[in-house]
C-alpha positions in Angstrom: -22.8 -9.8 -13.4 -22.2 -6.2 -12.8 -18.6 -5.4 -11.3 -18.4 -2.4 -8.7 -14.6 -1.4 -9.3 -13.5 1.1 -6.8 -10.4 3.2 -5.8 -10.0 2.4 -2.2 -9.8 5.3 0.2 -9.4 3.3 3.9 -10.1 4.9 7.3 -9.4 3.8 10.7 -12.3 4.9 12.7 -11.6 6.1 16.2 -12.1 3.4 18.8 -11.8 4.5 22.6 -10.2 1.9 24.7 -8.9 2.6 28.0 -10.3 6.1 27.8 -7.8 7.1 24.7 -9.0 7.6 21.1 -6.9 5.7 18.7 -6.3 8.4 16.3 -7.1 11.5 18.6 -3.1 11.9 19.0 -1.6 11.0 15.6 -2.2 8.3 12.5 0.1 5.6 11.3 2.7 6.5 8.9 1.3 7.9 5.3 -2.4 8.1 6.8 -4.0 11.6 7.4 -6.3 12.7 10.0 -9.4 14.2 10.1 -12.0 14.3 12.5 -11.5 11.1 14.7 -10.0 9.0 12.3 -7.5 8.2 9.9 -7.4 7.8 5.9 -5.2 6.6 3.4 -6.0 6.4 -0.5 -4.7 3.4 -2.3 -4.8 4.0 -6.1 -5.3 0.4 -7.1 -8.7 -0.4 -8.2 -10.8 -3.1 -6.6 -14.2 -4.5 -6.5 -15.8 -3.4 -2.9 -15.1 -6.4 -1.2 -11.5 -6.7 -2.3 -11.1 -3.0 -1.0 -12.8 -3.4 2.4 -10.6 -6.8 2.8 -7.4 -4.8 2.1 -8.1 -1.6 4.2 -9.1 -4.3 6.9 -5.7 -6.4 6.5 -3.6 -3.1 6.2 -0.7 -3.0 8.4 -0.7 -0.4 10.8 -4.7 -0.5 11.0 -5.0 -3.4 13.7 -8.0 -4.7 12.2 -9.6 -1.6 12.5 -9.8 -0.7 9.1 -12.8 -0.6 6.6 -13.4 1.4 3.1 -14.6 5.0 3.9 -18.5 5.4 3.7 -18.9 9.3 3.3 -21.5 10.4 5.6 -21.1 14.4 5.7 -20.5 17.1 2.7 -16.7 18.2 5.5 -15.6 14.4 4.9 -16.4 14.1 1.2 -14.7 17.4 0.9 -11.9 16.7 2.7 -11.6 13.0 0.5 -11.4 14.8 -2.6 -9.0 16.2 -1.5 -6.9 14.1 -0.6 -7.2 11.8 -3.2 -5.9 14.8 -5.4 -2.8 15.4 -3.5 -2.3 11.4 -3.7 -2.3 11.0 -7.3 -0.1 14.4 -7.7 2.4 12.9 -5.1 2.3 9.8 -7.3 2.0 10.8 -10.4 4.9 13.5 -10.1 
């Protein structure tokens, strides 16, 4: 059986409730807006189903978490990069 292993890059999509955007105003601590939601990279790597369950049990993400699906050339730009500046911060 094939194994998909995957760096997980989590995002906390923007859910209104009561008329507010979750991540309109600001992200949790270490996440990084863009557009209406938030992401955090997490350099261990996962199958796809590990990853979704741990950007879904992340603290800070209320549930609302779920591994990024890239949907628009902006967002996979802006991924890159910050997956680049996470491993440099890391890495030293």
């Amino acid at each position: 059986m094939l194994k998909f292993i995957a760096y997980v890059v989590c995002i906390i999509v923007a859910v209104q409730a009561n008329g507010d955007y979750l991540c309109s105003r600001s992200c949790p601590p270490f996440w990084t807006s863009f557009g209406r939601s938030c992401y955090r990279y997490f350099g261990q790597p996962r199958t796809w189903i590990e990853a979704e369950e741990a950007c879904k049990g992340f603290a800070g993400t209320r549930g609302l978490g779920h591994l990024t699906s890239i949907v628009s050339e902006d967002e996979n730009s802006f991924i890159t990069q910050l997956v680049m500046y996470s491993r440099t911060v890391v890495s030293g």
